[in-house]
N, C-alpha and C positions, 0 to 999 in steps of 0.2 A: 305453722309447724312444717309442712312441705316447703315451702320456700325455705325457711332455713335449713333443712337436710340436703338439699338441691346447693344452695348457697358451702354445704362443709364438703358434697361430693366436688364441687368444681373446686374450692381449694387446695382440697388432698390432691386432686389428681394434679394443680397447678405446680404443689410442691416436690408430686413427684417426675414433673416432668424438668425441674430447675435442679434436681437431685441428678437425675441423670446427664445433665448437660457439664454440671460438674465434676460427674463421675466417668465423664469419658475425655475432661480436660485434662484432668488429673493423670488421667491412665496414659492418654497421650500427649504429654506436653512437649517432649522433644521434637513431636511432630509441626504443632501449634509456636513453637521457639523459632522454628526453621521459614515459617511463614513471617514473622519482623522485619527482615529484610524486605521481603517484596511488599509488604503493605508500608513500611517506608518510602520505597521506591513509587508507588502509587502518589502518596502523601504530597510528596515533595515534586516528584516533575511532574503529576499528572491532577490533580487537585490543586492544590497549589498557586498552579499559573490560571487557574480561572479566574483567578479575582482581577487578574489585568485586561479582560473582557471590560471592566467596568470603566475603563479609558478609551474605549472608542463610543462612550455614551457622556463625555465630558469636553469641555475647552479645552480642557489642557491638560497636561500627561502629569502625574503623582499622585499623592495620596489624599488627598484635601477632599475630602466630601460635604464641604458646603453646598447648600442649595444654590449657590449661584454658579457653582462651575459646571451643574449638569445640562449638556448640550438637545439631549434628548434623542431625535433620532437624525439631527444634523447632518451627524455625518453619513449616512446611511442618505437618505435624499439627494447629495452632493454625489455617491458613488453610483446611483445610477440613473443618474440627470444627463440626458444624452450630450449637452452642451457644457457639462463641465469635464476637464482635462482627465479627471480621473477615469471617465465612464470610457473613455477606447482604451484605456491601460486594463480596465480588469476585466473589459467582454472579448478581450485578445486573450487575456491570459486564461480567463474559464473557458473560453471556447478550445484552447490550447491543451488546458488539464484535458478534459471530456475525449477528444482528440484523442492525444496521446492514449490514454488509460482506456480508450476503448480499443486502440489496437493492441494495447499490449493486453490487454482480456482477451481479443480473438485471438490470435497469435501466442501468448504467453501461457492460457490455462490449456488449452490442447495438449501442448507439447509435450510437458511432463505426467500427461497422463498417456501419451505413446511409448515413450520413455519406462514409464512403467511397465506396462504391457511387454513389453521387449525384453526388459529383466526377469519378469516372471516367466517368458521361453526359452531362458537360457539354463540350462540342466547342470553346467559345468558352475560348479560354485566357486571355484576359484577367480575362472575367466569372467564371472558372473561377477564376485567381487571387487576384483581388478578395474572392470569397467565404470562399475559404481562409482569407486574413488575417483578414479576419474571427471565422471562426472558431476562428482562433489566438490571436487576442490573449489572452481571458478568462485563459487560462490563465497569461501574463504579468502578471495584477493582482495585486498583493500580495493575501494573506490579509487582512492589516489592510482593507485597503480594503475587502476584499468583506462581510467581517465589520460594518463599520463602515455602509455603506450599509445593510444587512441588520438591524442594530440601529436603525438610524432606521426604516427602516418600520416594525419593530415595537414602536414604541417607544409606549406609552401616553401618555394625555391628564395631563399635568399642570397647576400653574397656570403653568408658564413654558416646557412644552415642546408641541406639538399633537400629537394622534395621527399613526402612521404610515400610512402607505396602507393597508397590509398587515391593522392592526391596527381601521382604517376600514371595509375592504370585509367582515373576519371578523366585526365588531360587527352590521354591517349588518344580515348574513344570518340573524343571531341564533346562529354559533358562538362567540363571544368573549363573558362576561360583562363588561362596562360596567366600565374602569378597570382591566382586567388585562392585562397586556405578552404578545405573543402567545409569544415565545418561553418566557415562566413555566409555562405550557399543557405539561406532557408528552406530549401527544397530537400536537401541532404540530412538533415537533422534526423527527422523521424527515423528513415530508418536505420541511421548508426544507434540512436539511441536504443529503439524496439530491439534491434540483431543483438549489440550488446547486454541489454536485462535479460535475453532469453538466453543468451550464451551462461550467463553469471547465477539466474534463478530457476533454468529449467531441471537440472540433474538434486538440487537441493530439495526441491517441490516435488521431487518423483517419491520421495521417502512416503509420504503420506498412504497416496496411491498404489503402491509399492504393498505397502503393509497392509491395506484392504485388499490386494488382491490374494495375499499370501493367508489372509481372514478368511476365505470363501473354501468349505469342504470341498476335500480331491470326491468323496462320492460324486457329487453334482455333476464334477468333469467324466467321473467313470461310466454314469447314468447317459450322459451326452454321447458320451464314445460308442456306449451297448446302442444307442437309437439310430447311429449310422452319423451324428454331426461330426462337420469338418472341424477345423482348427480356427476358419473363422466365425463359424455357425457355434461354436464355443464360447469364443470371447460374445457373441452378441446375443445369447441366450445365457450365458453362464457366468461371466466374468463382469461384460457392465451393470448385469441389473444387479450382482454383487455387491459393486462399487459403488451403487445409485444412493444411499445415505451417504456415505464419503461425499461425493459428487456435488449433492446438494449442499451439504454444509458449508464444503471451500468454493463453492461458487456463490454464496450468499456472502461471504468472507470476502471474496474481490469484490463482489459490487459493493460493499460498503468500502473500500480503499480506490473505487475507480476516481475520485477526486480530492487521493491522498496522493500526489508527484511531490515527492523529494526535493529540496533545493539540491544538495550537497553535490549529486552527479551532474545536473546542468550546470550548479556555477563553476565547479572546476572545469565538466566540459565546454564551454562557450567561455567562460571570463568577461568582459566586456565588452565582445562582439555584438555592439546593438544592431551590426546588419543582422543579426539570426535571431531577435528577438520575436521577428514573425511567427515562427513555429516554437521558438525556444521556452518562451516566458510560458510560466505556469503560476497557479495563485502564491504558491509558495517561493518561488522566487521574487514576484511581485510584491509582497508582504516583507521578506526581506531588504529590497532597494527602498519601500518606503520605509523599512525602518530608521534607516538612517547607519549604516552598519555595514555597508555594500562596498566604500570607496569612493573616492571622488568623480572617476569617470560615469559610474553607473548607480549613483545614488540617486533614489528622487526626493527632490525637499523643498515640495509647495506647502503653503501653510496649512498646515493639519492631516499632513501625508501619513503621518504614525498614526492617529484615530481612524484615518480610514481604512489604510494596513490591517486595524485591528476588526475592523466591520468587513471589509471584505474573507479574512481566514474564519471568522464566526460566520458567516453566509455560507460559506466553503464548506464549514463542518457540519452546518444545519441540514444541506443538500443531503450530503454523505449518508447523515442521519435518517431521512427520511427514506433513500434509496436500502437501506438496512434492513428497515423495520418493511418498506413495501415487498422487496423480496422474500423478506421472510412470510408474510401473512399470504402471498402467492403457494410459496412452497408450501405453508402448511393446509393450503385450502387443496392442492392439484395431489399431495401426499400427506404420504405420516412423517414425514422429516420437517426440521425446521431447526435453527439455531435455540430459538426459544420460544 
């Protein structure tokens, strides 16, 4: 008899907990309508393309899932067998991402939280504003363009085109040998690439930082002012520990994107310069060229280069992943913050 009283409380309570899930669909549905799109959006490019993971675990590329076309971990073996062709293509190009994305983490997340800082000492709202925009635009200019400007400066002397700035001032000082494109220089790469992402994402990235510091009570800062602190004895008793959930969250957010590099801005900045693939190549432009999809100067097409393509940006993301999930379980062990 208790068991079944026990048995109609858990029901009631189940129907009224399915009562209210419906009753606040209902109430907000234009809300839940307005979410279609983006759970489309999910569906389609971002679920979707998983199932083409299941081609770098096959012979051959389509749909066929017979038991005999599955390669197993083939090509996964091949990619990082020191002796085969693929294994210097993609410990160049990992060691290349990590590289890269770690300077533009030291270099890149500082900045726009100085950036911030700065905005939030400027009293004049106007000039305050002004600035902003400013510093917002970059971040609105197409790749093409910036890439495109960036390629004119460094663009060498021919007999129909004049050297670029860029490629002027480096001749000059005697780093640029006479007649070479500065971008073809592997030495050069990094920090056109760094200088320009911070140029393009530092004023966009200040917004977050920006808005947490504008989050933190003026008491705090009045309390600070009554105890005799300075202005910089402020920001560092009053404004960073402010920001310190901000802080943490978007820095758990880059370390999970530090071996996310972009094709789009290195291929239109290099284009086929295999002199600059030393520094240039990163997993996702390497996944590219084996796609088959790159051109004919700069495609690679040994046999089963697209399967490996697919195991090395799966490897890529598995890393990513695991760098995600360890920062987070640091952060929430050393604090109370944490993505999740």
């Amino acid at each position: 008899m208790e068991k079944t009283i026990n048995q109609n409380v858990v029901d009631e309570v189940e129907r009224t907990r399915w009562k209210k899930i419906l009753h606040t669909l209902i109430k907000d549905w234009r809300l839940y309508v307005l979410l279609v799109p983006m759970l489309l959006f999910l569906v389609l490019y971002k679920y979707k393309p998983i199932a083409g993971i299941l081609e770098g675990f096959k012979w051959g590329v389509g749909t066929d899932l017979r038991v005999d076309q599955w390669a197993g971990f083939k090509w996964g073996s091949i990619l990082f067998d020191t002796s085969s062709v693929y294994s210097g293509y993609f410990w160049r190009a990992f060691r290349n991402t990590f590289v890269n994305s770690m300077y533009g983490l030291f270099f890149g997340f500082p900045i726009p939280i100085f950036l911030a800082l700065l905005f939030s000492e400027i009293k004049n709202e106007k000039y305050r504003s002004f600035l902003q925009v400013c510093c917002y635009l970059p971040h609105f200019v197409s790749v093409v363009a910036v890439t495109t400007l960036l390629r004119l400066w460094c663009e060498k002397k021919t007999a129909l085109v004049s050297a670029g700035i860029l490629n002027q001032i480096l001749s000059n000082i005697g780093w640029l040998p006479a007649g070479q494109s500065v971008l073809a220089v592997p030495r050069f790469f990094r920090p056109i690439y760094q200088i320009s992402g911070v140029w393009e994402g530092a004023g966009y990235g200040s917004i977050v930082y920006f808005a947490a510091v504008m989050a933190i009570s003026p008491t705090n800062y009045e309390a600070a002012r009554i105890d005799g602190a300075s202005k910089w004895q402020q920001i560092r008793y009053v404004t960073l520990p402010g920001m310190a959930p901000t802080l943490t969250i978007m820095l758990i957010m880059r370390i999970g994107q530090i071996l996310n590099v972009g094709y789009e801005k290195i291929i239109l900045l290099c284009g086929d310069m295999s002199t600059s693939y030393e520094t240039s190549e990163v997993i996702s432009t390497l996944v590219y060229r084996l796609s088959g999809r790159a051109g004919d100067q700069s495609t690679i097409t040994f046999a089963g280069s697209q399967q490996v393509g697919i195991v090395a940006d799966l490897f890529n993301s598995l890393i990513a992943m695991c760098l995600v999930l360890g920062a987070n379980a640091i952060s929430r062990r050393v604090s109370s913050t944490s993505l999740f």
